[in-house]
N, C-alpha and C positions, 0 to 999 in steps of 0.2 A: 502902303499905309492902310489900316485895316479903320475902316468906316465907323463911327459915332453911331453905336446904336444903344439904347436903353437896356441895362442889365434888368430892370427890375419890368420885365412883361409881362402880362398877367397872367396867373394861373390860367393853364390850360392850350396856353399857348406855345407856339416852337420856333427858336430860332437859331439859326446856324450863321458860326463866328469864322469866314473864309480866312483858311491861310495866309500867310506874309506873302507879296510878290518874290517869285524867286530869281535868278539869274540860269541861264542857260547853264552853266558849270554847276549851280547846285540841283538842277533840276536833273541832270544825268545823272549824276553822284543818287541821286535819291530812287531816280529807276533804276541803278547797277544794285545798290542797298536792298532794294524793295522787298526782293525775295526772302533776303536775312529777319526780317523786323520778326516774325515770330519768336526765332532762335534766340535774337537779342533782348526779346520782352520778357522771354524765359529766364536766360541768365540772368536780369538783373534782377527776375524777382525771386530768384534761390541763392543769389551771391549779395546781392545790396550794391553790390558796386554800381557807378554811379548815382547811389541812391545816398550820398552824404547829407549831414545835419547843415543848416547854414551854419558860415563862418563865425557869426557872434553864438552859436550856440552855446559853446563850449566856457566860453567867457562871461557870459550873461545867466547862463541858465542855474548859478548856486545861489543869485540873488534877485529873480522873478520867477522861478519855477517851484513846487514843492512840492517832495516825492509825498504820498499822501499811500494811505492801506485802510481796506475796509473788512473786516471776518464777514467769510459768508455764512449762509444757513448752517450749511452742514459743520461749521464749528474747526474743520477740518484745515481750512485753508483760506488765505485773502487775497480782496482783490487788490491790486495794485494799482494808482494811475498818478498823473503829474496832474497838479492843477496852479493857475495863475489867474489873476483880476480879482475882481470885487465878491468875493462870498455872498457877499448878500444878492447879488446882481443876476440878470437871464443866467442861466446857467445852460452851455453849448458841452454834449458831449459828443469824444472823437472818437469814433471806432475804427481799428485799422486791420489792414486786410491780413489774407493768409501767405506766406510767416509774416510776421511785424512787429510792433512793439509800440510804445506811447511816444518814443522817442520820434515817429516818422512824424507826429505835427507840432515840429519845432515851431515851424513859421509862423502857428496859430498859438504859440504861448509865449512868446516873448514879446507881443506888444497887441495888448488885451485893449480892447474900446471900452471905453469907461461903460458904467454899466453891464457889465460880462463876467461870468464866470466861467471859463476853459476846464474843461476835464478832460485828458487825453488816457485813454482806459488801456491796461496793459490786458488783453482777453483771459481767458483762464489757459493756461498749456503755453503762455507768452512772458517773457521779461518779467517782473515783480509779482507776477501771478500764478509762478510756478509751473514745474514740469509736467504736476500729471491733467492730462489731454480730457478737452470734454469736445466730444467729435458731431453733440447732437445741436443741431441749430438753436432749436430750445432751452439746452442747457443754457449755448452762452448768453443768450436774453436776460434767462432766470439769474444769473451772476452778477448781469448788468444792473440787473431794476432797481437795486435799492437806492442807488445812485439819483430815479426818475423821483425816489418818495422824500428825499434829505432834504429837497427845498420845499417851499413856499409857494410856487408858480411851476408850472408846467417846463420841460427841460425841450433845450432843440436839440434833436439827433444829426449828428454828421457821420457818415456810413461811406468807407471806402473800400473794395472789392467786394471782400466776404464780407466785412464790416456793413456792407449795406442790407440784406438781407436782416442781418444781427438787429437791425435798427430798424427796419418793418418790422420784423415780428415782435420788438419790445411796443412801437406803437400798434401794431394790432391788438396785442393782448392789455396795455396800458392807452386805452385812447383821450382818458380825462388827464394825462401824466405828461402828454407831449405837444407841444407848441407849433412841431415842424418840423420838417426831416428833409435835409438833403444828400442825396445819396449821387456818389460820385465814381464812377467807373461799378455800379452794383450788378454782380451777377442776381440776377431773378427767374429764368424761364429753366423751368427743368429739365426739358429737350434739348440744351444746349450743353448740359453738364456733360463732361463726355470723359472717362477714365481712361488714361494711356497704359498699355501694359505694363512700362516701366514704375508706374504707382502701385499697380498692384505685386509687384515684384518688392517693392520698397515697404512695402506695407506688412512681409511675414518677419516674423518674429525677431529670424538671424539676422536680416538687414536692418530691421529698424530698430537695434539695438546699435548698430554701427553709426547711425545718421546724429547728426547736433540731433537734441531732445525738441529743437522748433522747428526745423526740415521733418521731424518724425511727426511730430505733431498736427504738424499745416498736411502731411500729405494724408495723417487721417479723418480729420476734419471734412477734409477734399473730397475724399471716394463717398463720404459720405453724405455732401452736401444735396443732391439729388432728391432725395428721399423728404429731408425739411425744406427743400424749395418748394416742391408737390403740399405738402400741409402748408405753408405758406399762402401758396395760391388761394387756396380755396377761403383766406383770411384774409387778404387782402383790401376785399370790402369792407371791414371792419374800420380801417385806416381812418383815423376823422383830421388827422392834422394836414396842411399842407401840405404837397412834396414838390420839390424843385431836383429836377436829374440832371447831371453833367455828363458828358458821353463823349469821350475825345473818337472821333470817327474811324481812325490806325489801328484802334484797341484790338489785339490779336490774343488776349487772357480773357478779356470780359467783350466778346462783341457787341457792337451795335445795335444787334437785333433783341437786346434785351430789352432795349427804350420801349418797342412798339406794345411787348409784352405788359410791363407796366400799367402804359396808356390804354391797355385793354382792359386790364385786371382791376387795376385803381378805382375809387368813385369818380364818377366821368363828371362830379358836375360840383368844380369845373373841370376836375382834372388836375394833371402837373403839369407843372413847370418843364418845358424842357430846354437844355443848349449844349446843342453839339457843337464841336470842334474839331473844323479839317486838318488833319495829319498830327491830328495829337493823339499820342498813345498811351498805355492803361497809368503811365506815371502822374500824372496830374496833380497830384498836391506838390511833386517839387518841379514841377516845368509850368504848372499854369497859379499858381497859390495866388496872384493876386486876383484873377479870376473869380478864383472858390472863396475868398474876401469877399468881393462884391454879392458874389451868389449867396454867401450867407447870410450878409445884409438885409436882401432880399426874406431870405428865411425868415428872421427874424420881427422883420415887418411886417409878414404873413401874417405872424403868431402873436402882432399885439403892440407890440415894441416898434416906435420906428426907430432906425438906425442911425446910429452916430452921425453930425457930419463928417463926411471923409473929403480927402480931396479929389480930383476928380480924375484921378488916374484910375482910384478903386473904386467907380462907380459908373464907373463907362467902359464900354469892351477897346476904347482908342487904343488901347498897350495893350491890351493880349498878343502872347506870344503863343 
């Protein structure tokens, strides 16, 4: 049983949400495992597999969900994204990582807290926002922002891998536009970017003519990710919104060591939010989502709003898985 502790700490603080008790049989199963967990974090994040929609998605989502399109700047092309709850209400957008699609935050649009507006953004070179690739960190910000000006009140960002980065640097360069950002598995520190040969192999011409148009796209975005984390950095200060980080500890795509980064980079005063989780890995909107419910809450009440009543499963770490 995993301990009653307050999801909503204060900024600047950290705390770490211990593993389930295991049984001796699961605990060897997990040392024989252990060495696999990279290979496995890989596959699933180039095949999806077991990265399914929940089961009401499919049933639910023609009559709470709505596909929405925005023209961007350039006249040329739009963005895509799903949106659900209240139009008028805070308005949370979701940003998802490299490959991905708006489909990965079912869990956060089929049952909206009053007062909310859900935008699940398909990136540009992703699902509804078409094939051709913007690889510069900056682009995808610049794609996103009009998104941060449609309402009325400042928008909360939710940043998952790439998508987090995507979500600092919209609040860096928009800091009167954003409410709060929580960024969940976010790569950040540019020393960790690290390009495998077989990307750069996938990345000439012949291959990545061969690859799905969103395997070709995520892997250039990727090689290029480095270079906007380094401008990033040096913006970082800029940041005036709150941030809360989630960081499953297993993470073997986006390690660990990006938290510290952050915490250094950030405005220290007071800082972010942080909460690790033991033996959770880079999947977390479909292994911890009620989690990143409560976390958001949190978000949310940073930025002005307090949050919904929930019950107290989504407002306590008692159930984390």
């Amino acid at each position: 049983m995993i301990p009653d502790l307050p999801i909503c700490q204060p900024p600047g603080e950290t705390i770490v949400i211990p593993a389930p008790e295991q049984t001796l049989a699961e605990e060897a199963l997990g040392f024989v495992l252990e060495p696999f967990q990279p290979l496995r974090e890989q596959f699933s994040a180039i095949t999806g597999l077991g990265l399914e929609p929940d089961d009401a998605w499919p049933e639910e989502q023609d009559r709470t969900v709505r596909r929405m399109r925005l023209a961007r700047e350039d006249g040329q092309a739009y963005l895509g994204y799903l949106a659900a709850g209240q139009p008028g209400g805070r308005r949370v957008i979701f940003l998802h990582g490299s490959p991905g699609t708006a489909e990965e935050w079912d869990r956060f649009l089929l049952d909206v807290p009053a007062g909310q507006y859900h935008m699940a953004v398909d990136r540009p070179g992703f699902g509804a926002s078409g094939e051709e690739p913007e690889t510069e960190l900056a682009g995808q910000a610049a794609a996103v922002a009009p998104l941060l000006t449609a309402g009325t009140r400042p928008a909360v960002l939710v940043g998952y891998s790439y998508g987090g980065p995507v979500a600092l640097r919209l609040a860096a360069d928009h800091p009167d536009r954003v409410a709060g950002v929580l960024l969940i598995g976010a790569a950040a520190d540019p020393q960790l970017e690290e390009t495998h040969p077989l990307q750069q192999l996938a990345a000439l011409d012949f291959f990545a003519r061969l690859l799905p148009a969103e395997l070709a796209n995520a892997n250039a975005e990727l090689m290029n990710l480095q270079p906007g984390l380094e401008d990033l950095a040096a913006d970082l200060g800029r940041v005036t919104a709150p941030v809360t980080i989630v960081q499953g500890l297993a993470d073997t795509l986006v390690p660990p060591d990006n938290v510290p980064f952050l915490q250094a980079h950030l405005p220290r005063d007071p800082g972010p939010r942080v909460i690790l989780i033991e033996d959770a890995d880079h999947f977390l909107p479909w292994t911890h989502a009620e989690l990143l419910r409560a976390a958001l809450d949190c978000v949310i009440g940073d930025g002005g709003a307090p949050p919904q009543p929930a019950d107290p499963s989504s407002s306590s770490l008692s159930e984390a898985k």
